[in-house]
Structures are given as structure tokens and as C-alpha cells.
C-alpha positions in Angstrom: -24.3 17.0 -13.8 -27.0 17.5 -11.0 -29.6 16.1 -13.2 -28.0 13.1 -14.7 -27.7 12.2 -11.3 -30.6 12.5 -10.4 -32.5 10.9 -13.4 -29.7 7.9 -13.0 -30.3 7.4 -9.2 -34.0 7.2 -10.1 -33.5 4.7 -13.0 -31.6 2.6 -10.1 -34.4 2.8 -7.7 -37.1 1.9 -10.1 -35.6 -0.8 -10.9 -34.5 -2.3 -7.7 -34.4 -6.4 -7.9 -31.9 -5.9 -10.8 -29.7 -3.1 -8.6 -29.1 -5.3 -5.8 -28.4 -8.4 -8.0 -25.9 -6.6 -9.8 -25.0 -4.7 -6.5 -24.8 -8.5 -4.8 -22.7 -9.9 -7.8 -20.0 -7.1 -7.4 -19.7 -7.3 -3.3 -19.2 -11.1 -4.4 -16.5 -10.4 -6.7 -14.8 -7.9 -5.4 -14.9 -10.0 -1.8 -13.4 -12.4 -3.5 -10.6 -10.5 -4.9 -9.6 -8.9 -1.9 -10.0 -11.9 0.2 -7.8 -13.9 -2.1 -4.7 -11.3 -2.8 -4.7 -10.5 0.8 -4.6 -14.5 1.4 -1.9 -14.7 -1.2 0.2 -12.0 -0.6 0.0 -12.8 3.2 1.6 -16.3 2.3 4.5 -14.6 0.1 4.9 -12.6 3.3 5.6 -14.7 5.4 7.5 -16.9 3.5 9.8 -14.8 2.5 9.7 -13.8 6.3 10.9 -17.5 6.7 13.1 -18.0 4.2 15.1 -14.7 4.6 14.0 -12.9 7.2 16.4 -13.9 9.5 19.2 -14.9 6.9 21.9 -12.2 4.9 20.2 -11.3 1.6 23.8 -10.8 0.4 27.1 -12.4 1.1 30.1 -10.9 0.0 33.2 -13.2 0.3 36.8 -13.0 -0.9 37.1 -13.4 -5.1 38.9 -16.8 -4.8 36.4 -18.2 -2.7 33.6 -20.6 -3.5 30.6 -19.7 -1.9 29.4 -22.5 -0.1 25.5 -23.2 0.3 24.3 -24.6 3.2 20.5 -26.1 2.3 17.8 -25.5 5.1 15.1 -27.7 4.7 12.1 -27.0 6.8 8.4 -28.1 6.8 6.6 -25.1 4.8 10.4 -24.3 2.6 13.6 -24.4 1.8 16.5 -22.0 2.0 19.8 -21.4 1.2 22.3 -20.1 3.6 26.0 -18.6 1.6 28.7 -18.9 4.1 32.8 -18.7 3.6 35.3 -21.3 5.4 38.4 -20.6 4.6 42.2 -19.7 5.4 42.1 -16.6 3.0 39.8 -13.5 3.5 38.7 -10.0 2.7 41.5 -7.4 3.4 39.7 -4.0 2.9 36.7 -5.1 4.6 36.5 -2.3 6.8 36.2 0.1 3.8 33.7 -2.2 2.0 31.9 -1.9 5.7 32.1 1.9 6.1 30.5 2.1 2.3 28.0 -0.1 3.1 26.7 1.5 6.3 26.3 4.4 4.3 23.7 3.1 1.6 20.4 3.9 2.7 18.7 0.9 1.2 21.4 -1.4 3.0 19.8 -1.8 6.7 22.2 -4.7 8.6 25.7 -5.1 7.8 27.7 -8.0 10.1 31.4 -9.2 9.4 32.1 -12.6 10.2 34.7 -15.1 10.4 33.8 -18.7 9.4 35.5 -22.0 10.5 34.6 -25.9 10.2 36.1 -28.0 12.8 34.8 -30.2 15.3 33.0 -30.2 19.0 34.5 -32.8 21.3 32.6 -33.2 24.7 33.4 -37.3 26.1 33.5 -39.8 23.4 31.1 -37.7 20.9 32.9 -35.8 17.9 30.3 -33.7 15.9 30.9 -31.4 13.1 30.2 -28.2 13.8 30.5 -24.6 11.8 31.8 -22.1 14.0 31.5 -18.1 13.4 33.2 -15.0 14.7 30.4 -12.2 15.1 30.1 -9.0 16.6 27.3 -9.9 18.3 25.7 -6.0 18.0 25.5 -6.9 14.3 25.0 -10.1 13.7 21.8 -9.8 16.0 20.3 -7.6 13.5 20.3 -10.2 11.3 20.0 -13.3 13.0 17.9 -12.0 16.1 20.0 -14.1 18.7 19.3 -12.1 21.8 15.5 -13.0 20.8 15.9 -16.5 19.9 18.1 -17.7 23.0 16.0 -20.0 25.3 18.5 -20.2 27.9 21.6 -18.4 29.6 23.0 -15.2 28.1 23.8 -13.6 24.6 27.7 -13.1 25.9 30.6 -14.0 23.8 33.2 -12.1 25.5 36.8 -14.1 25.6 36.4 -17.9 25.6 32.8 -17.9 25.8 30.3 -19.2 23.3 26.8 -19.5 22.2 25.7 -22.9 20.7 22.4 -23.9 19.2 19.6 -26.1 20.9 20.1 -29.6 19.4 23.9 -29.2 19.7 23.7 -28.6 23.2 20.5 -31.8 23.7 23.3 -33.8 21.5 26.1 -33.2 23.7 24.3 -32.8 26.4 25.5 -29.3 27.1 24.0 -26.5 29.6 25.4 -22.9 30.2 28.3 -22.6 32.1 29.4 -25.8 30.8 32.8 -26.7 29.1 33.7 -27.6 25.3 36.6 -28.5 23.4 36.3 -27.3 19.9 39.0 -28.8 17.6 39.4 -26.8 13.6 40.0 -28.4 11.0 43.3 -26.5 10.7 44.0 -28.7 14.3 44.2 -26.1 16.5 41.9 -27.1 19.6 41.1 -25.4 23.0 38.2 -25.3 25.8 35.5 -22.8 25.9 32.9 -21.9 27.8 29.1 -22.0 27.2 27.0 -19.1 27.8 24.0 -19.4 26.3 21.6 -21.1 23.8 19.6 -20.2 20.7 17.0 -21.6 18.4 17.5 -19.8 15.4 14.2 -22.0 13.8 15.9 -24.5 12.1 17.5 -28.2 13.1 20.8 -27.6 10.6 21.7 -24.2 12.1 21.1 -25.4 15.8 22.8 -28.4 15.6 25.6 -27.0 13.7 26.5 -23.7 14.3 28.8 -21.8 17.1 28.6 -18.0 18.1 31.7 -16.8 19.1 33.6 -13.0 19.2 35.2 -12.2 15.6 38.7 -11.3 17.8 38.6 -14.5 19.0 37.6 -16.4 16.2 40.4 -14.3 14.4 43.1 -15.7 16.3 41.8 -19.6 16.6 41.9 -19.5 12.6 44.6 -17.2 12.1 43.0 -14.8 10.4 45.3 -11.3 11.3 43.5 -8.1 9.6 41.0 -10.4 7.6 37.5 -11.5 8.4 35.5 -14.5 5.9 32.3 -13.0 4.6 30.1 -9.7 5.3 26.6 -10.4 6.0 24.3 -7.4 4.5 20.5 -7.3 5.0 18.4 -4.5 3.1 15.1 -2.8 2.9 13.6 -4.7 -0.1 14.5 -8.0 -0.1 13.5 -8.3 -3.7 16.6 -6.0 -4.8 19.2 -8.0 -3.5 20.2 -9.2 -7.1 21.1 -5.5 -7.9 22.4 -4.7 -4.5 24.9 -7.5 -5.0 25.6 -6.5 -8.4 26.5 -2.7 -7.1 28.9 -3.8 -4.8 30.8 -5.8 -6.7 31.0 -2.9 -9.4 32.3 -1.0 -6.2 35.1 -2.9 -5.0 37.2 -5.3 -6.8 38.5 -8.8 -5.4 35.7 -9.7 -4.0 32.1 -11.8 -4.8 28.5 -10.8 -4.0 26.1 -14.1 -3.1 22.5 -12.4 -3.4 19.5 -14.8 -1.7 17.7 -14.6 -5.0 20.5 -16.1 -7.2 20.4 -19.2 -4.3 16.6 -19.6 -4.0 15.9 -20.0 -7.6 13.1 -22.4 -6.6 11.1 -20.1 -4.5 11.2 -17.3 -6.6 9.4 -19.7 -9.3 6.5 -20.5 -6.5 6.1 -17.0 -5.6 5.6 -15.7 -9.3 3.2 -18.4 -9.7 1.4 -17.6 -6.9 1.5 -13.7 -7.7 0.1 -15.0 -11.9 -2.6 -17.3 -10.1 -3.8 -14.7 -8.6 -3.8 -12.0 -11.4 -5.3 -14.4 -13.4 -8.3 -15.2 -10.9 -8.6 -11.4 -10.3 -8.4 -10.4 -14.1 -12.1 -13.3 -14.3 -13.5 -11.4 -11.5 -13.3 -8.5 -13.1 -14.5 -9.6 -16.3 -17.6 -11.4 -14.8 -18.5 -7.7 -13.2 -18.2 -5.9 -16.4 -20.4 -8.3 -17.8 -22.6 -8.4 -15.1 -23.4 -4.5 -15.1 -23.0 -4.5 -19.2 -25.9 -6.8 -19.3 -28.1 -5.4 -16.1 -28.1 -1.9 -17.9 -28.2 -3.0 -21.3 -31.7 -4.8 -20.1 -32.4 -0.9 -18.3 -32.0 0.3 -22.2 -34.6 -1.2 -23.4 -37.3 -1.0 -20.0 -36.6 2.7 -20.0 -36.4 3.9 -24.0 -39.4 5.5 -23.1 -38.3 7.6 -20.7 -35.3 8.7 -22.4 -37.1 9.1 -25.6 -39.3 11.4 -23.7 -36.4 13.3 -22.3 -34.7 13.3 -25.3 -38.2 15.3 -27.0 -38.0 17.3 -23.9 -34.7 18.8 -25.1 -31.5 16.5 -23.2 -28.6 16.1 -25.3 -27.7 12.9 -26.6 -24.5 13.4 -24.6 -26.4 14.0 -21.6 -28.8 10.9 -21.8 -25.1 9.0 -22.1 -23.9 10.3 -19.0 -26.6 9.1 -17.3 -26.1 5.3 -17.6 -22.0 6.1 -17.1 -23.1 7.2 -13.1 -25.4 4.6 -13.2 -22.5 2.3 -13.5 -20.4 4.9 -11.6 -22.3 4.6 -8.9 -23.1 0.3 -8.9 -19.0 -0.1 -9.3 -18.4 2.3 -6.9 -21.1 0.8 -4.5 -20.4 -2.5 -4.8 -16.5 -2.9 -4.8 -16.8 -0.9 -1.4 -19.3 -2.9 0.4 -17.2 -6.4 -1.3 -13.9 -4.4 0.0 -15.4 -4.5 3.6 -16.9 -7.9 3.0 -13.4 -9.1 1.9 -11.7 -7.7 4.7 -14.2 -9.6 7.2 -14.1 -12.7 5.5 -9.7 -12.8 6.0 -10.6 -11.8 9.8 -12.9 -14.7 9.8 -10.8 -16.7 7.8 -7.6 -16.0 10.0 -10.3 -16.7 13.8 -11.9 -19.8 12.7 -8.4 -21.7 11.1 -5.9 -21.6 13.5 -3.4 -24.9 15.1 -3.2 -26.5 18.1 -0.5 -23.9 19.2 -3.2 -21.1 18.2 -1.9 -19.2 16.1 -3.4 -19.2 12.3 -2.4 -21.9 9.8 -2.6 -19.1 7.2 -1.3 -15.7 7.5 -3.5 -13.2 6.1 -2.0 -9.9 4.6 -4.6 -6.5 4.8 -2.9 -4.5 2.6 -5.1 -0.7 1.9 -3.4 0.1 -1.5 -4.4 -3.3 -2.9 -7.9 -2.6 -1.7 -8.1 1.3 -3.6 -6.7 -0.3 -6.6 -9.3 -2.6 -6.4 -12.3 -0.1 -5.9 -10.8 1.4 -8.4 -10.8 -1.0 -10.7 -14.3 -2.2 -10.5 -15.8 1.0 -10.4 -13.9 1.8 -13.6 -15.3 -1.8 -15.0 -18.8 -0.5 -14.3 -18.2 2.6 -16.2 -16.8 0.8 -18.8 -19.2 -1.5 -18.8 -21.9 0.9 -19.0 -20.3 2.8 -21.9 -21.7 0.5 -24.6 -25.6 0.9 -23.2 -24.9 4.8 -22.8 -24.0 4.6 -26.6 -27.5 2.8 -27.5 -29.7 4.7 -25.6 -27.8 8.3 -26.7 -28.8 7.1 -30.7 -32.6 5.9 -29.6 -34.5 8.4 -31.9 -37.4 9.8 -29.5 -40.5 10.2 -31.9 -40.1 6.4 -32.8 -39.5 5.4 -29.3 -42.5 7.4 -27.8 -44.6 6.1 -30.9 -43.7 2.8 -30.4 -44.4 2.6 -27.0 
């Protein structure tokens, strides 16, 4: 193997404009591929960081209960939010929590009870959701302790956490007083503690953090809580995850993100068959690229082979040498256009950034996407180079060396 090596490295040299054309195309392609999948899959990132990220990825509510969406509409997206609001609840929930808990791929579990009713503070009346949490837990899925921009995450008796344009609309700062009316018209005072952005307008103008035992007894819900909130490691799995547990249990429902953001899910495929597609032309235009360069090295150097070929080397032999020849251009190239790619998203992610700083476009450097695709072009090359190491194998020598 030594010596096709070293008869391929020196066919390379020899002919050095066309190596470092065909080296130059591959560092183009493969650039290209890796700067575009790590642009792309940085984008699915994060937004399915946006979407989800800080939302349950299932809901399980009580069987008779319609799951009720609440639409987010940002800038960049759109979510949907699955909530409960209602006088009937889960009764087992503490088993369907304790089973829960203990599935590995399940990472955040939270029960909550849900209320509508109003917030009354002067003459304004606004509608407002209001949910019982265990603040521990919900924080793993919501990150309130993170997202409060002023007082303190405490919820303890009559105190509340409300979100930012609630609290600009009624004009509310921690330590104030308000009245919160339900719509099943009980009403009493309580006290705010703190404040959150949570990202969106909807949720911080609507929604009210309070302790599940107190919102327990202000909707008169005894041993029974609305909804369980569940996050889990792959959000991608949520479909089956919601389907498990309502083969688990019985009398209950299971709202996964997936079956509520229809819409996105459609974007993100495309996205993920735009770029296949793209990469699937890159690769092609390599193959082609080092099919033709050493197809062309064939014919400049049948005289060499043929003389090799009279000196004894095996047709198979002769073959193998234009496979490392394209062995070695694939491998080559797709490393140096790995390392080009990977400084292009750097410069990409530096020179585009807002007025806040931070980059308009999140870029994604993932190393397993980069191996496959080394892999993958230095496979092309060999591939490609498998139809010139079949022509020159069959070049008969004595007409080769008599013709030249």
C-alpha cells in the first residue's frame, strides 16, 4: 500500500494547478455545507428554544376537560400554551406525579391549579389567568426566579407574583395590594411580591403566580390540582411521551407541544429538506469535480501507468492508486472547508449582530455534523475516483507506451 501511495502523492504533485483547483472547489463546498447546516440547525435551535423552551412539552389534564390553547404570538413565532380552568380536576395526581419523576427521559414535572377571574385595582377590571404552583417546580419550567425584574420569587400565604405589563397596567409595584375576583365570585386581597417577564406580552399581562395550597382553596379544589406540567429531554418525543402516559393512567388527557404547533413543525422540516437538498448538490458538484480532475490525470499519465503496468503492477494495484488519490483530495479538502466553514459562522455570527449586540442569527457548531461531513466528501472523492481507477486498470501497456 506503501507504494500506491507514493506513486499517487506523486501523480498529485506533478500535476499541481489541477490539485489545488480541485482542492479549492472541495474547501468551497464543503465550507458551504458546514456553514449552512450549522446556520440552519442554529435557527431550529433556538426556535424551538423559543417556542418551548420555557413552556410544558406535555399537559396532562382531567379526561372531561377541554384543553384550552392559549396562542403566543411573538415577533420571530408563534406558540401554543395548553392550560386547564376548571372546577373538576385530576384526583390521583400524586401517583401520576410519583411515576413521572421516575422516567428518566421526563426532566421537569410541576402540578398546577388554573383559574380565570379578574384583577381589580381602582376603577380597572382586567382579566387575568391565575395559577397555583409550587414554585420549586414550576421554575424549572418557566425559569421565574430568572426572569423576575423586580421584588422576590415568594408566594407564601396571600402573596403573589404578577407579570410586567399587568403590573405597568395597573400600575402595581411589590408590596402593593390586589383584589383578585374568580369567576366562581369568590374575591380577596393579596399581596404583591414580585415581578416577571416570562418573554411574552400575553403571559405578562395575563398570568398570576400564586402557591397551589392557596390557589386550592380560592377555587375549591380539596385533593385535586388542574393540569401537570411535564418537560423532557428531547423535546421532539413529546408526541410519544404523551401517548405513554395516557396508556399508563386512565381518566386523564395528555396535550403534547407537537400536536399544538402543527405549523412549526412544517417550517422546521422544511428548513431541515432545504438543507439536505443544498447539501446533497454540494456533494454532487465535488464528485464531479474530482471524477473529471482525475479522469483528465488518466489520460496525461497512461504513460506512466503503462510503464508500470510493463514493469509488473497489477491492474488492481494501478486502481488503487487513483482511489488515494481521491482518498486523499476528499479527505484534504473537506478538512480544510470543515475549518473554513467553522470560521466563516464565527465571522458570520461577529460581523451581524443588533443594536442590543447580540447576533441576529444564532449559529449552531455542531462536531458530529462536521465528521459526517468529512466523511462524506472524502467517500465522494473515492467514489468519484472509482470510475478513472477502472480506465486506467484496463489501459493495455504495449499500446499505451507505443502510442506515446
Amino acid at each position: 500500500m506503501w507504494f500506491e501511495f507514493k506513486v499517487a502523492w506523486r501523480f498529485l504533485k506533478s500535476g499541481k494547478t489541477q490539485t489545488l483547483l480541485i482542492l479549492l472547489g472541495i474547501i468551497v463546498g464543503v465550507s458551504v455545507q458546514v456553514f449552512l447546516g450549522s446556520l440552519i440547525g442554529g435557527l431550529q435551535q433556538d426556535l424551538v428554544n423559543q417556542t418551548v423552551g420555557t413552556s410544558p412539552h406535555v399537559t396532562i389534564l382531567p379526561e372531561n376537560e377541554i384543553p384550552r390553547p392559549l396562542v403566543v404570538n411573538e415577533d420571530k413565532y408563534s406558540r401554543v400554551i395548553t392550560f386547564a380552568s376548571s372546577t373538576s380536576g385530576i384526583n390521583r395526581w400524586r401517583e401520576i406525579e410519583e411515576y413521572l419523576n421516575e422516567e428518566e427521559q421526563i426532566t421537569e414535572v410541576s402540578p398546577t391549579i388554573d383559574g380565570s377571574g379578574f384583577a381589580v385595582r381602582g376603577q380597572k377590571n382586567l382579566q387575568v389567568v391565575m395559577r397555583g404552583i409550587e414554585l420549586d417546580k414550576a421554575d424549572g419550567i418557566y425559569n421565574i426566579n430568572e426572569n423576575l425584574v423586580n421584588g422576590q420569587a415568594d408566594i407564601g400565604g396571600n402573596n403573589i407574583i404578577i407579570g410586567t405589563e399587568l403590573a405597568n397596567e395597573l400600575e402595581l409595584q411589590p408590596g402593593d395590594t390586589l383584589k383578585l375576583n374568580t369567576s366562581g365570585g369568590v374575591s380577596d386581597r393579596f399581596i404583591v411580591r414580585g415581578i416577571f417577564d416570562l418573554g411574552s406580552k400575553e403571559l405578562n399581562s395575563s398570568w398570576i403566580f400564586m402557591s397551589i395550597r392557596r390557589a386550592s382553596t380560592l377555587f375549591n379544589f380539596s385533593d385535586q390540582i388542574s393540569n401537570i406540567e411535564v418537560q423532557i429531554s428531547d423535546v421532539f418525543a413529546s408526541d410519544q411521551v404523551a401517548d405513554q402516559i395516557m396508556n399508563r393512567f386512565n381518566n386523564i388527557n395528555a396535550e403534547s407541544w407537537q400536536r399544538n404547533n402543527q405549523q412549526l413543525l412544517t417550517a422546521l422540516q422544511s428548513q431541515s429538506s432545504s438543507s439536505l437538498i443544498i447539501q446533497i448538490f454540494v456533494i454532487i458538484a465535488v464528485t464531479l469535480g474530482i471524477a473529471s480532475v482525475l479522469a483528465v490525470s488518466v489520460v496525461q499519465k497512461s504513460r506512466q501507468i503503462g510503464i508500470l503496468k510493463a514493469m509488473g503492477t497489477k491492474r488492481k494495484r494501478v486502481g488503487i492508486i487513483f482511489l488515494i488519490q481521491g482518498a486523499i483530495l476528499g479527505l484534504t479538502g473537506s478538512i480544510l472547508g470543515a475549518l473554513s466553514g467553522i470560521g466563516l459562522s464565527q465571522a458570520f455570527v461577529t460581523f451581524t449582530r443588533g443594536a442590543t449586540g447580540d447576533p441576529l442569527f444564532p449559529i449552531t457548531i455542531n462536531p458530529t455534523f462536521i465528521l459526517i461531513s468529512i466523511v462524506i466528501a472524502t467517500s465522494a472523492g473515492m467514489i468519484a475516483a472509482s470510475i478513472p481507477a477502472r480506465n486506467s486498470a484496463k489501459l493495455n501497456p504495449i499500446e499505451v507506451i507505443h502510442n506515446a
